[in-house]
Backbone as CSV, one residue per row, in Angstrom:
resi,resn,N_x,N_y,N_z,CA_x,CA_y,CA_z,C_x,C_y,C_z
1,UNK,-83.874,-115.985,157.308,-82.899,-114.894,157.224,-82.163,-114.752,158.546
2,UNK,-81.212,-114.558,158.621,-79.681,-114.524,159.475,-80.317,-113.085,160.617
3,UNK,-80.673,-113.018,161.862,-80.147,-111.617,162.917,-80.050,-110.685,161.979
4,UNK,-80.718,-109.655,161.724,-79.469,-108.248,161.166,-78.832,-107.802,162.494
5,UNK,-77.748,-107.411,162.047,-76.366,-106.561,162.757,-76.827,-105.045,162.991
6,UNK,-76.946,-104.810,163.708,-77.268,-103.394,164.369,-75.610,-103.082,164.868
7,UNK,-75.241,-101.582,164.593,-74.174,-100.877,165.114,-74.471,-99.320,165.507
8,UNK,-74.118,-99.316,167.093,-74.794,-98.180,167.217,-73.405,-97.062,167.296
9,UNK,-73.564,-95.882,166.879,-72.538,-94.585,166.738,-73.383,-93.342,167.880
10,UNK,-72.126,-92.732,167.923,-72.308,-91.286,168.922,-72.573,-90.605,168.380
11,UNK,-73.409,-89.532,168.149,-72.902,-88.385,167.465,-72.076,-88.417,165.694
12,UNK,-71.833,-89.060,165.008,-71.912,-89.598,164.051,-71.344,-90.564,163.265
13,UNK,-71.101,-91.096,161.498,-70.835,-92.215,161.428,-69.364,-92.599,161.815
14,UNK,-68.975,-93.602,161.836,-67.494,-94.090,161.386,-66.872,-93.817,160.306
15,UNK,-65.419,-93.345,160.106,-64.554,-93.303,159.273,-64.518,-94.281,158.146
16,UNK,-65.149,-93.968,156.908,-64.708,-95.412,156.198,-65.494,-96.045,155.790
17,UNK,-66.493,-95.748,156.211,-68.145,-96.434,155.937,-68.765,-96.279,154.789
18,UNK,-69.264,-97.507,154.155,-69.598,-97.378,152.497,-70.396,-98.013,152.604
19,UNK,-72.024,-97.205,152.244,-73.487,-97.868,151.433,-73.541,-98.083,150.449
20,UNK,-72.186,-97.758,149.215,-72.497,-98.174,148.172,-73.253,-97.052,147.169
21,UNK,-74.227,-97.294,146.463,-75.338,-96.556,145.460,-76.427,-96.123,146.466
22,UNK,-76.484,-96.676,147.326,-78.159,-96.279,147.562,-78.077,-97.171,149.307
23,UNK,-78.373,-95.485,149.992,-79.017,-96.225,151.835,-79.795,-95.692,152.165
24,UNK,-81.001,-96.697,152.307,-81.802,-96.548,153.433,-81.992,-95.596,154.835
25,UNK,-82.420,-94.831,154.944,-82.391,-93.530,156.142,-84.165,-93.807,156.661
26,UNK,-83.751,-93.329,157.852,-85.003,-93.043,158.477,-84.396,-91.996,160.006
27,UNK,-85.389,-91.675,160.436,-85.489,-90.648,161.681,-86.215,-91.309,163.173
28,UNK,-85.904,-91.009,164.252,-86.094,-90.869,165.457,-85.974,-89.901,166.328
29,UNK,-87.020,-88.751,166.679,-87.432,-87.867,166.943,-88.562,-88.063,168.783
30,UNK,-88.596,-86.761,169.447,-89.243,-86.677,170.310,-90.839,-86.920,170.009
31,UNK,-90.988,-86.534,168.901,-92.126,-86.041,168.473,-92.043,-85.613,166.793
32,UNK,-93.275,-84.957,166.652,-93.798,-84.688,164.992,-93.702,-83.764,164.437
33,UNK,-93.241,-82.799,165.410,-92.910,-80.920,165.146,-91.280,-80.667,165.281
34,UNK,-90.689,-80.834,164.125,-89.403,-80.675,163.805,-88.905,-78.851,164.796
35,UNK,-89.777,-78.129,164.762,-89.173,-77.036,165.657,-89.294,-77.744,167.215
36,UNK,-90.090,-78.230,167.160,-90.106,-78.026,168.782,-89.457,-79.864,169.180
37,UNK,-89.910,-80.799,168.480,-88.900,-82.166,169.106,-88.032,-82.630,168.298
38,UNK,-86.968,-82.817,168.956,-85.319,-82.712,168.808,-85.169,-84.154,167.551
39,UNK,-84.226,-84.214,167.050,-83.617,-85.494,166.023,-83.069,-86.474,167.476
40,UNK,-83.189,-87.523,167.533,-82.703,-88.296,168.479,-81.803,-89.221,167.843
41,UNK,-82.012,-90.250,166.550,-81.625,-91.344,166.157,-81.697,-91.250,164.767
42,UNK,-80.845,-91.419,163.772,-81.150,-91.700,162.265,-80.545,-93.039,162.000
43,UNK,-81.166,-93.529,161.127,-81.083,-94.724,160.849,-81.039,-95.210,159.502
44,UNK,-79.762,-95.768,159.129,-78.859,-96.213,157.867,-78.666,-97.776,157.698
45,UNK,-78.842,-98.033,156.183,-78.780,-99.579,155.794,-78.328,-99.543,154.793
46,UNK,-77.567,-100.203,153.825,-76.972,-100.707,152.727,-77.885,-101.549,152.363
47,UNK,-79.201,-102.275,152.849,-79.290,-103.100,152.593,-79.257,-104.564,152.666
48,UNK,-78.261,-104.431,153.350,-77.631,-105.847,153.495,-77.718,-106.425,154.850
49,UNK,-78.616,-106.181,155.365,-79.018,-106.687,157.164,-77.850,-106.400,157.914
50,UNK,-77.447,-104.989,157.492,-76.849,-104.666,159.073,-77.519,-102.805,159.050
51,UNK,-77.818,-102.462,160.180,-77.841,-101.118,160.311,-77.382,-100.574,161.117
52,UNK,-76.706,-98.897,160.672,-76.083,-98.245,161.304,-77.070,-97.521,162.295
53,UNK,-77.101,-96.964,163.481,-77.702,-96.352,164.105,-77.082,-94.593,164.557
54,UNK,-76.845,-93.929,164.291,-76.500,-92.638,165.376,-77.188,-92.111,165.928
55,UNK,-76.616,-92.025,166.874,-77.532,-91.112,168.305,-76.988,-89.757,168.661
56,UNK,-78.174,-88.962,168.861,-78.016,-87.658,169.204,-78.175,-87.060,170.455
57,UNK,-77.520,-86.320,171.343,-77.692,-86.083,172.537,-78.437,-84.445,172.222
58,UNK,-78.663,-84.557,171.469,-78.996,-83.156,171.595,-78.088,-81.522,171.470
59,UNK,-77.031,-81.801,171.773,-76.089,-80.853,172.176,-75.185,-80.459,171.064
60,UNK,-74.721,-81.768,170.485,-73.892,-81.395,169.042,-74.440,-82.158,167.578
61,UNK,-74.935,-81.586,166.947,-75.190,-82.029,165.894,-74.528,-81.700,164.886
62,UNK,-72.946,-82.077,164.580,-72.110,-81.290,163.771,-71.910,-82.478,162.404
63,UNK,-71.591,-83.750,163.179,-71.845,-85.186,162.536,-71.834,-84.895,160.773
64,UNK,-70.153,-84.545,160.310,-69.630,-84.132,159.061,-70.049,-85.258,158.120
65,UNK,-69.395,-86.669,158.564,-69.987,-87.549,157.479,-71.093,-88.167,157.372
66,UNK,-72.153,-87.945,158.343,-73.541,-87.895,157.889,-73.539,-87.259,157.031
67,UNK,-73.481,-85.866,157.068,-73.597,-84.791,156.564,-73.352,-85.029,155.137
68,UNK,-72.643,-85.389,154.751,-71.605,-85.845,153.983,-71.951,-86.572,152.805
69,UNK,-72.868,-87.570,153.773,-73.789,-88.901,153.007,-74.740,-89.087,152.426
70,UNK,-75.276,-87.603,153.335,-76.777,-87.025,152.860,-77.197,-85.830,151.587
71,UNK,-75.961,-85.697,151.389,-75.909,-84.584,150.390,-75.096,-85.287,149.016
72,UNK,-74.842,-86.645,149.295,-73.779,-86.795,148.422,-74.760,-87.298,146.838
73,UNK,-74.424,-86.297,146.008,-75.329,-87.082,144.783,-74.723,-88.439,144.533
74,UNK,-73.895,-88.818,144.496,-74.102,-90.220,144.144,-74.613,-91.245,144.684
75,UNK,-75.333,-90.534,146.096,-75.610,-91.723,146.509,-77.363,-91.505,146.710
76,UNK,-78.098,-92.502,146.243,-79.630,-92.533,146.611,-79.743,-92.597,147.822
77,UNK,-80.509,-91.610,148.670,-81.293,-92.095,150.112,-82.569,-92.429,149.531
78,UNK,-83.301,-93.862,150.376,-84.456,-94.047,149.967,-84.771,-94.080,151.815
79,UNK,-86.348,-93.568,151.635,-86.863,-93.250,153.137,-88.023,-93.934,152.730
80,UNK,-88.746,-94.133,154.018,-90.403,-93.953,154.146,-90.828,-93.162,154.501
81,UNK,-91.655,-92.108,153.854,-92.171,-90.911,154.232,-91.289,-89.734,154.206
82,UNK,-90.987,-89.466,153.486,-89.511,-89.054,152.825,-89.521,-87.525,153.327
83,UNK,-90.843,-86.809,153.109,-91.407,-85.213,153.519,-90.959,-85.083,155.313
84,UNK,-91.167,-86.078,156.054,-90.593,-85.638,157.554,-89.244,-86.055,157.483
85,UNK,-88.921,-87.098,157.435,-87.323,-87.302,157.499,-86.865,-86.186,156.788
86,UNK,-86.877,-85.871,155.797,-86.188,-84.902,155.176,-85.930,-83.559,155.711
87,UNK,-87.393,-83.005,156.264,-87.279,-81.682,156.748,-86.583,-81.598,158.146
88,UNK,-86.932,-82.696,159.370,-86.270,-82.897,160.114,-84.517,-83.117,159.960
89,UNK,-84.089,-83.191,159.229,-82.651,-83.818,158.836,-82.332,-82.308,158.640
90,UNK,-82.813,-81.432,157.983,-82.712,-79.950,157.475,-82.325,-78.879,158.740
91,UNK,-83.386,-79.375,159.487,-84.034,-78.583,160.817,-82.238,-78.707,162.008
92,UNK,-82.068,-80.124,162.086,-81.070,-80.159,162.586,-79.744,-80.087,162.032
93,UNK,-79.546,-81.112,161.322,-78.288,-81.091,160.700,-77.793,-80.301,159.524
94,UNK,-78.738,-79.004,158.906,-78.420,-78.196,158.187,-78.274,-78.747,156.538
95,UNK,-78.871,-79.856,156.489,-78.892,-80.114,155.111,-79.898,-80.456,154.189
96,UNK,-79.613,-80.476,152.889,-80.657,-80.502,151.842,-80.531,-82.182,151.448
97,UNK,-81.168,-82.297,151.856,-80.643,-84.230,151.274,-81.590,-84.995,149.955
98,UNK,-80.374,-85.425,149.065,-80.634,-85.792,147.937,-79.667,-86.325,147.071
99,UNK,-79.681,-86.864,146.472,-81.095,-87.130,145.601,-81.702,-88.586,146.697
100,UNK,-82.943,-88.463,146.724,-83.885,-89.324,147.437,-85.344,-90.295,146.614
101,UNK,-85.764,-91.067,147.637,-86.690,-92.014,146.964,-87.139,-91.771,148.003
102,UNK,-88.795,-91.718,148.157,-90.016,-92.073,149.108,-90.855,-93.328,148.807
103,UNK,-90.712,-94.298,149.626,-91.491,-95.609,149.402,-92.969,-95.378,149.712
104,UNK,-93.465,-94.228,150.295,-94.633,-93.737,150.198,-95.127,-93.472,149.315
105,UNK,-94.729,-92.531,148.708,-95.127,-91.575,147.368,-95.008,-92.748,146.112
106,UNK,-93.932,-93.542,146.589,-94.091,-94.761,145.160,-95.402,-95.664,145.580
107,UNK,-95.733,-95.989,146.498,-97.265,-96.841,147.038,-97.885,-96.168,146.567
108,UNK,-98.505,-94.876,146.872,-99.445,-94.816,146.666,-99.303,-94.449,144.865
109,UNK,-98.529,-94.215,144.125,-98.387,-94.116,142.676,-98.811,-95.523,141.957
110,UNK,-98.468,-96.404,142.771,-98.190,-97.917,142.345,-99.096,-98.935,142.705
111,UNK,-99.804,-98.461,144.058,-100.543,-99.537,144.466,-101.584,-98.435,144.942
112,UNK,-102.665,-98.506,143.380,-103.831,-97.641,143.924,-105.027,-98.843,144.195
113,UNK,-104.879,-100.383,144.469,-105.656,-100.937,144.668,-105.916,-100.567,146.055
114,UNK,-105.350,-99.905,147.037,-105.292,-100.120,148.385,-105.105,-98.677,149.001
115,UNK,-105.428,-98.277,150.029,-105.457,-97.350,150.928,-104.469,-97.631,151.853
116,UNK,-103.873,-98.703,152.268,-102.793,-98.727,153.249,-101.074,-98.717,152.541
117,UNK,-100.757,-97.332,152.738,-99.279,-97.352,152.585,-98.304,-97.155,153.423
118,UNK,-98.899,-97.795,154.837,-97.874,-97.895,155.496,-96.959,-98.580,155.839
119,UNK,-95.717,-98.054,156.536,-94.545,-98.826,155.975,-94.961,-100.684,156.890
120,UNK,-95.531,-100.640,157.669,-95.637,-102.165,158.217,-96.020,-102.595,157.053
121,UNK,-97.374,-102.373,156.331,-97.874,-102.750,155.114,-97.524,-103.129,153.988
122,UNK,-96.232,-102.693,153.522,-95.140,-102.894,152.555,-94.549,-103.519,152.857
123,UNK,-93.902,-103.528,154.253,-93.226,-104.458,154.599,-93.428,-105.952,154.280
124,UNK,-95.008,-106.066,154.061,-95.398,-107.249,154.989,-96.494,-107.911,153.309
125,UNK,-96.238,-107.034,152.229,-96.675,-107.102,151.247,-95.621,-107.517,150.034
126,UNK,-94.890,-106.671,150.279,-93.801,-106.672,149.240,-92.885,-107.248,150.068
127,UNK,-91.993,-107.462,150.949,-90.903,-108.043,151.440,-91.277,-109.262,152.663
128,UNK,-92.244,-109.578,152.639,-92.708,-110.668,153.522,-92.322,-110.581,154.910
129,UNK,-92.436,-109.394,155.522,-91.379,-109.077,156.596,-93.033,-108.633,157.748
130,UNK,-93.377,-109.215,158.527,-94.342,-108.476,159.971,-93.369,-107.775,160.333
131,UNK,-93.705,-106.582,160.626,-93.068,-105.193,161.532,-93.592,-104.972,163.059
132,UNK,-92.979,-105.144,163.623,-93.993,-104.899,165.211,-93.398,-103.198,164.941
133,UNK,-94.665,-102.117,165.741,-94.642,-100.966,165.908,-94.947,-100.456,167.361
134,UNK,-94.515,-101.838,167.962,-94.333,-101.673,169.454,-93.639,-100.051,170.513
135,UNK,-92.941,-100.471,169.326,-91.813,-99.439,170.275,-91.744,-97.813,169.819
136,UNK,-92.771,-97.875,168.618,-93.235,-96.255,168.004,-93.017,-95.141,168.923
137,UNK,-94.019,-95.242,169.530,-93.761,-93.897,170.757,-93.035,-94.000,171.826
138,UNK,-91.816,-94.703,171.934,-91.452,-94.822,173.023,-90.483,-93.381,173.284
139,UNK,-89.567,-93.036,174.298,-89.062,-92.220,175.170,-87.283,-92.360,173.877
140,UNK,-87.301,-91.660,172.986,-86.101,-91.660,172.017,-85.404,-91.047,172.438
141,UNK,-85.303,-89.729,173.114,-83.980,-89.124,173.920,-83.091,-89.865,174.974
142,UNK,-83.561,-91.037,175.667,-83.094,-91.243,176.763,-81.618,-91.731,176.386
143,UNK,-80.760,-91.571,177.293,-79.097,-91.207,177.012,-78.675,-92.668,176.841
144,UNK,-80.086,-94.280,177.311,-79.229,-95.747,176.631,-80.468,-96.084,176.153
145,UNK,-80.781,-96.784,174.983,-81.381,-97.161,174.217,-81.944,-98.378,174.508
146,UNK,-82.750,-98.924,174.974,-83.523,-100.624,174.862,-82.895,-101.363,173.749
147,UNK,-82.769,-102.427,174.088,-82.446,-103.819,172.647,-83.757,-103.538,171.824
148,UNK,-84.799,-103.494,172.756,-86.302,-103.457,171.699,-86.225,-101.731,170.917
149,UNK,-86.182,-100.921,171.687,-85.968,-99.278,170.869,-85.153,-99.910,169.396
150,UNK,-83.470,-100.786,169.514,-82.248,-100.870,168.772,-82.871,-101.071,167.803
151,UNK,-83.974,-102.799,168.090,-84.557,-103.502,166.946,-85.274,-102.645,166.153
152,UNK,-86.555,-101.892,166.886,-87.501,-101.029,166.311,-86.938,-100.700,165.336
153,UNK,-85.646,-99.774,165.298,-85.548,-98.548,164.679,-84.858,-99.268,163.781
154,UNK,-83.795,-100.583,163.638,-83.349,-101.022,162.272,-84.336,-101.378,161.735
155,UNK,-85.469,-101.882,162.023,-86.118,-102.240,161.629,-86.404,-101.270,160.231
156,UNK,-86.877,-100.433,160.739,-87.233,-99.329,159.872,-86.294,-99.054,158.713
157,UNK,-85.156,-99.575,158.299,-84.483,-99.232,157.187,-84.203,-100.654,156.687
158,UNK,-84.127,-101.500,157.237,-83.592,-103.048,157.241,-84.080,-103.094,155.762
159,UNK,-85.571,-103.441,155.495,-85.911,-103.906,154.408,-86.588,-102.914,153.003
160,UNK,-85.886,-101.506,153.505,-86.551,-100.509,152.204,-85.852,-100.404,150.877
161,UNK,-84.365,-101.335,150.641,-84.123,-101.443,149.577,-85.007,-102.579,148.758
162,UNK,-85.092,-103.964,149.573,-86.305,-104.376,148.803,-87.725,-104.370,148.604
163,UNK,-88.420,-103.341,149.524,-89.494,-102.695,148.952,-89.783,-101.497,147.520
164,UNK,-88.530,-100.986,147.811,-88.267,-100.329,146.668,-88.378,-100.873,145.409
165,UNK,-87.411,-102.285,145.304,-87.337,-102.718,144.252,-88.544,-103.169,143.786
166,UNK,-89.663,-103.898,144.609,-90.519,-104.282,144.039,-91.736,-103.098,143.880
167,UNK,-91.663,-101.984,144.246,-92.311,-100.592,143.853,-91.962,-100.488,142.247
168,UNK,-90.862,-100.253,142.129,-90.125,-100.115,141.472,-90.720,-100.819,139.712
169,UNK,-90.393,-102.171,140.243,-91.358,-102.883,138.829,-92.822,-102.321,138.278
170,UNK,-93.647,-102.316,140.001,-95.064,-102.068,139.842,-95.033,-100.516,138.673
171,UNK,-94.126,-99.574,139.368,-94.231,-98.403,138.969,-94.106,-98.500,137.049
172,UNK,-92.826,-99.042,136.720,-92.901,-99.513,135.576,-93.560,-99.729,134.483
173,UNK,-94.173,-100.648,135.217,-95.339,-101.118,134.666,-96.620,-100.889,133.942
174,UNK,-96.843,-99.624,135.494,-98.353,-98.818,135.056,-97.391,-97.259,134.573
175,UNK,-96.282,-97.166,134.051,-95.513,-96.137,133.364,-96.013,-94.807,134.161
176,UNK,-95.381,-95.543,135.537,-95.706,-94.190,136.173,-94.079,-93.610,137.172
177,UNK,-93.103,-94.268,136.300,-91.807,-94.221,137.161,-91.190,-92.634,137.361
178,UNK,-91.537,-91.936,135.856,-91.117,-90.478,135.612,-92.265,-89.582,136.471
179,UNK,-93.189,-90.016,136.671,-93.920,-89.473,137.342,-93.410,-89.395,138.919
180,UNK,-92.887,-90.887,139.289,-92.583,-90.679,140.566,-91.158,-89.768,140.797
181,UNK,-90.614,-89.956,140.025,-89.088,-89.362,139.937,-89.600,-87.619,140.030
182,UNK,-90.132,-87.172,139.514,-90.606,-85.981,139.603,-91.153,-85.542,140.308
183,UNK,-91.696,-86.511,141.563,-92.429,-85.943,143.042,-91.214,-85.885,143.856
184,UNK,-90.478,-87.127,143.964,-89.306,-87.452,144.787,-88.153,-86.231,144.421
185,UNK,-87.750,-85.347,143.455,-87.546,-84.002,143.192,-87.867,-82.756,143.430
186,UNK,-89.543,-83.131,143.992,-89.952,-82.085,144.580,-89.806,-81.766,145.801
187,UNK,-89.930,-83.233,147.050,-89.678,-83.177,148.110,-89.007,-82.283,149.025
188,UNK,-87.791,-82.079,148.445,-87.177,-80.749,149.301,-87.644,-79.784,149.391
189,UNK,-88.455,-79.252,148.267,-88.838,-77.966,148.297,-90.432,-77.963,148.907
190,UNK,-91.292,-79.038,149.214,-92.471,-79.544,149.861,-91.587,-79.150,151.464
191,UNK,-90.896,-79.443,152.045,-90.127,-79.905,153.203,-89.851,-78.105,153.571
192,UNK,-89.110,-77.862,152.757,-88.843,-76.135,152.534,-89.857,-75.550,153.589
193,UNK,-90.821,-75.417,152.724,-92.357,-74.686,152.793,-92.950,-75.535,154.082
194,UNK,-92.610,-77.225,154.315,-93.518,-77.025,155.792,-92.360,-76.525,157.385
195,UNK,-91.180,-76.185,157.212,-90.627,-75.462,158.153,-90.478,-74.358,158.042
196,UNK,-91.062,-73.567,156.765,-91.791,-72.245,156.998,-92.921,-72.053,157.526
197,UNK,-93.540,-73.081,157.919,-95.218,-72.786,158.744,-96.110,-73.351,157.468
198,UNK,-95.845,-73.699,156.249,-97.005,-73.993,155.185,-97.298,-75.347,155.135
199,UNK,-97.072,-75.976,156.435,-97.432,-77.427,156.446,-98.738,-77.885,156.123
200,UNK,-99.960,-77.292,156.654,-101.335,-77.592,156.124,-101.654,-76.926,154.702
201,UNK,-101.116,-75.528,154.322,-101.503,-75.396,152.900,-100.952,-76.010,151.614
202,UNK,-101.633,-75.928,151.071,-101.826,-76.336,149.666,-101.706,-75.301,148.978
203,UNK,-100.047,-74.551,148.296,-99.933,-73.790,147.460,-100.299,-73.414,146.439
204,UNK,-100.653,-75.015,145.716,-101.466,-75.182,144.393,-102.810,-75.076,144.615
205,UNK,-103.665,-74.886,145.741,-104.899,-75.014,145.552,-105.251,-73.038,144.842
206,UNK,-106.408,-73.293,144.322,-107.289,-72.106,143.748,-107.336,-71.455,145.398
């Protein structure tokens, strides 16, 4: 497979820019607590081995056609781990984003042979792709980005349209697709409730 094309943006996308049906999103953050560490980087793919990158300084997060992209029903966002990206995306950029796919929530629906649904794991299962997670915790605010940070983070959207797809069959299969469609619906309102403070409870429990 060919380099993917990484393009990095300020503050938000380019004029003109088309994913088509369905992009790939992911997040880059200080940290794991959407109140307290900032959105740094989101990260967009068509699919097609190039990804968009925007970067956030912190200061303006107004970024209309994100905005734009993320709300737009016609278009699928598919994430990994769909419950933080989402609420984080909320936290800053003021939106409800949807309609969405979690390649999480489809693993573990789909592949109950296994306990590992993480995204290296899929990667490296379903799309034949090793993920280095080198660059996980590194320093995401800083005002220029590493080539290795650039890679990391396409990384992370590069190949979730074809993990999807092959979720996708599995799900099928064991006729558990309406099932997933009906978690991936719930998500926002899961996301809701953990930036109200209900992140550890369990509403449904007795």
């Amino acid at each position: 497979m060919a380099s993917p094309r990484i393009e990095l943006h300020r503050g938000d996308l380019p004029a003109g820019l088309d994913f088509g049906e369905s992009v790939a999103v992911d997040t880059e953050t200080l940290g794991l607590k959407p109140h307290r560490d900032r959105l740094c980087l989101v990260q967009l793919s068509g699919g097609d081995n190039t990804a968009h990158l925007v970067q956030f300084t912190g200061v303006d997060y107004a970024a209309p056609r994100l905005r734009a992209l993320l709300t737009d029903a016609s278009v699928l966002k598919i994430f990994h781990f769909a419950r933080f990206d989402v609420a984080v995306l909320k936290s800053y950029l003021g939106v409800r984003t949807a309609p969405l796919y979690c390649t999480k929530i489809a693993s573990k629906l789909a592949r109950t042979y296994t306990d590992r649904h993480g995204l290296k794991d899929l990667a490296s299962e379903l799309a034949g792709v090793e993920l280095s997670k080198q660059q996980q915790s590194s320093d995401w605010g800083a005002a220029e980005l590493t080539q290795q940070q650039l890679h990391y983070a396409a990384s992370d959207v590069l190949y979730l349209h074809a993990i999807k797809a092959r979720l996708d069959v599995m799900l099928a299969r064991e006729n558990r697709l309406g099932l997933a469609q009906a978690c991936f619906e719930f998500l926002p309102t899961r996301t809701d409730l953990d930036l109200l403070g209900f992140e550890d409870v369990d509403v449904l429990e007795h």
